[in-house]
Residue frames relative to the residue before (quaternion, step in Angstrom):
aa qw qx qy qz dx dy dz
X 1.0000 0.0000 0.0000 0.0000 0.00 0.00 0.00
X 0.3170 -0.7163 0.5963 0.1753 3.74 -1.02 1.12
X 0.3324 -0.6212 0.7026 0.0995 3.76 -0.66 0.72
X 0.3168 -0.6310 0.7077 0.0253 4.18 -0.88 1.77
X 0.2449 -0.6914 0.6771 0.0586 3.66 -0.57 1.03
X 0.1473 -0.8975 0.3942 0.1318 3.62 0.44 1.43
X 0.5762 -0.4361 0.4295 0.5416 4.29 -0.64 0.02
X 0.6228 0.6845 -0.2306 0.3006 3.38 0.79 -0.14
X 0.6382 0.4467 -0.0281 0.6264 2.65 0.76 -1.82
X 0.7214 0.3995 -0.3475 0.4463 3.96 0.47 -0.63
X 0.4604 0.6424 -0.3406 0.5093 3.64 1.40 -0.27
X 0.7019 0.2890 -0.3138 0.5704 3.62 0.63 -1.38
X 0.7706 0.4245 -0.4238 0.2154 3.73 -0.11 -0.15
X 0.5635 0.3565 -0.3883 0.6361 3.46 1.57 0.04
X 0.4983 0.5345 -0.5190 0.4435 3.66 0.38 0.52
X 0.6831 0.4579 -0.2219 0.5239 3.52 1.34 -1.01
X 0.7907 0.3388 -0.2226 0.4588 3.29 0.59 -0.90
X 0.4839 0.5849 -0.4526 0.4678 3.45 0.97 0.22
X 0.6527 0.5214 -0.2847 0.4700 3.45 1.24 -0.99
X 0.6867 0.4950 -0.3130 0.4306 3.45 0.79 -1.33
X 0.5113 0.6704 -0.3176 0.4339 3.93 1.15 -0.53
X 0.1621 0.8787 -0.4464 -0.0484 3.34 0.52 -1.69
X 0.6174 -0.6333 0.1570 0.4395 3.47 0.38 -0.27
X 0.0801 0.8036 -0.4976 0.3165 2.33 0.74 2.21
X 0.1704 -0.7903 0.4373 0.3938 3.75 -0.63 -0.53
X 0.7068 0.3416 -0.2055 0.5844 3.31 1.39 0.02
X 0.0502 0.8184 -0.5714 0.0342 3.73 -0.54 1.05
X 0.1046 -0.7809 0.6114 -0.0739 3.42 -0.74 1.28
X 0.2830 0.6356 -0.5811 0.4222 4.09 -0.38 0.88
X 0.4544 -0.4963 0.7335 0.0956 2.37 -2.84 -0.42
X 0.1130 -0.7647 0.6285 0.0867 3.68 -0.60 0.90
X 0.0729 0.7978 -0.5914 -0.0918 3.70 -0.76 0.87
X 0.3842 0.7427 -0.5146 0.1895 4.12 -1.14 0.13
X 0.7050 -0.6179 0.2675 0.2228 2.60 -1.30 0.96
X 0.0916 0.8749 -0.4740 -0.0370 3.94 -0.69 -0.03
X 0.8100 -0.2168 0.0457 0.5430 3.50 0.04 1.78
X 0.7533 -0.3976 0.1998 0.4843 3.55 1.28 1.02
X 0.5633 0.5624 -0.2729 0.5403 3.46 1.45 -0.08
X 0.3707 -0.6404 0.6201 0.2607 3.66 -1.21 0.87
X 0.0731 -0.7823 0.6010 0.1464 3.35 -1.10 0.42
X 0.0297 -0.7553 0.6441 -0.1169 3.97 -1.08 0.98
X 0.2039 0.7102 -0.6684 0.0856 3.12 -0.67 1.68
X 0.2342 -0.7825 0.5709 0.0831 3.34 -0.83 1.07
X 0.1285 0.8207 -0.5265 0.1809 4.02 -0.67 0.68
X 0.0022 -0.6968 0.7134 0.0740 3.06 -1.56 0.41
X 0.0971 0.7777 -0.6125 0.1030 3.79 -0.30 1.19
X 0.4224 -0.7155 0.5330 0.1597 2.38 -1.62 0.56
X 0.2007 -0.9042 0.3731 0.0546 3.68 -0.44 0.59
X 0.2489 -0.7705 0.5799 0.0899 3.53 -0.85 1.34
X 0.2026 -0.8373 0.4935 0.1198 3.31 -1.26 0.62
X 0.2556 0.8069 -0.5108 -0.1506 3.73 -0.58 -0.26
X 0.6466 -0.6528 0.2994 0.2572 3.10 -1.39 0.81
X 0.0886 -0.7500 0.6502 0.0831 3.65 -0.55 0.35
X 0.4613 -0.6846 0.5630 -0.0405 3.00 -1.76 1.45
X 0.0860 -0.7632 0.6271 -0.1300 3.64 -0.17 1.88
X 0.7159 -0.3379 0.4664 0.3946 3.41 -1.83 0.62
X 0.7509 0.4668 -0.0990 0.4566 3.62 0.65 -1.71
X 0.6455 -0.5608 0.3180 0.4095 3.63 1.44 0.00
X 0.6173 -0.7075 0.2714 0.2115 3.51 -1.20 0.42
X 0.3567 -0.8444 0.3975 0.0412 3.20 -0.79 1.31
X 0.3536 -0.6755 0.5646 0.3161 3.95 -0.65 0.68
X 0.3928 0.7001 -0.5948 -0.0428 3.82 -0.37 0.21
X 0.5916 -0.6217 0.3698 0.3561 3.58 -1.70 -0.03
X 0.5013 -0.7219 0.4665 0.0998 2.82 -1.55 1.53
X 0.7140 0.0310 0.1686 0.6789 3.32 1.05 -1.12
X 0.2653 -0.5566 0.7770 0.1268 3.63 -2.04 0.97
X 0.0706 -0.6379 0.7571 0.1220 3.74 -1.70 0.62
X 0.4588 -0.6459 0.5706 0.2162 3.38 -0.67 1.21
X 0.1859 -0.6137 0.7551 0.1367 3.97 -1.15 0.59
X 0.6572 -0.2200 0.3642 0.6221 3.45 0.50 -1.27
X 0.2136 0.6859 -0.6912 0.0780 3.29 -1.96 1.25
X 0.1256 -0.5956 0.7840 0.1217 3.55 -1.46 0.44
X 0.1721 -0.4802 0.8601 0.0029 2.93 -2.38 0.97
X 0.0485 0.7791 -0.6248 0.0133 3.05 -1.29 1.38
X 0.1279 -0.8376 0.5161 0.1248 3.48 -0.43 0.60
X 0.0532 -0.7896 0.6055 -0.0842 4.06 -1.05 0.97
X 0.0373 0.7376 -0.6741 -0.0112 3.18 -1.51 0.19
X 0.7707 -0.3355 0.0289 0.5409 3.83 -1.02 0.42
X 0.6187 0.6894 -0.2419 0.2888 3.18 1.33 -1.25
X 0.5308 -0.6381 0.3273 0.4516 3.24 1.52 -0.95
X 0.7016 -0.4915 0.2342 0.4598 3.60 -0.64 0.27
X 0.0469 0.7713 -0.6347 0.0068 3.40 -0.91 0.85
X 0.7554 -0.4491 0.3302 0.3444 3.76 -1.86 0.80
X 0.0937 -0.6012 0.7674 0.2021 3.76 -1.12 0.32
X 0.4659 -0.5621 0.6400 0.2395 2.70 -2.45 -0.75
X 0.1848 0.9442 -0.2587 0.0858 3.14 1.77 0.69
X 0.0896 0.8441 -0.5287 -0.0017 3.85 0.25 0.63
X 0.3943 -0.7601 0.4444 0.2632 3.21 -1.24 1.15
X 0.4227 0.6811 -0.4760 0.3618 3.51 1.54 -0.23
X 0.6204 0.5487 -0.3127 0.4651 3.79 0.98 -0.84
X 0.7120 0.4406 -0.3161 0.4461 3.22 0.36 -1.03
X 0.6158 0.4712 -0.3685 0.5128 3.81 1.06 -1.23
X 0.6054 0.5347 -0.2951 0.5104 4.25 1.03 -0.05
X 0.5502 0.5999 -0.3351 0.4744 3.54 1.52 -0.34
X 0.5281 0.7809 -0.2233 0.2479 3.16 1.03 -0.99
């Protein structure tokens, strides 16, 4: 069985990993949680560019771009692990 890496699902993991980063420039870990009954397991170490962006409210440092070092997305359920279509270009497009 092929696990569809949904617009969704790639949303909640740069939502997470944007958090787990913070305003860092290098982020090395494991993101685990659930998603629509699905385990989720992304492992990574990226690196992380930033540039600043200019608000009414003043200027912010956020991230421009992730460089993958190395990462795995694993997806499971009771049944046991099964294949995705996970791509980190997408996820680096979630951003």
């Amino acid at each position: 069985m092929m696990y569809s890496v949904s617009t969704e699902l790639y949303l909640e993991v740069a939502s997470r990993l944007r958090d787990a980063i913070g305003d860092g420039s290098y982020f090395s870990g494991t993101l685990t949680f659930d998603f629509g009954g699905v385990a989720c397991r992304l492992t990574a170490s990226v690196i992380v560019y930033r540039s600043q962006t200019r608000y009414p409210e003043g200027d912010r440092d956020e991230i421009a771009d992730l460089v993958p070092v190395w990462w795995e997305f694993h997806t499971s359920d009771d049944g046991g692990e099964f294949l995705n279509d996970f791509s980190f270009s997408e996820l680096r497009s979630s951003l």
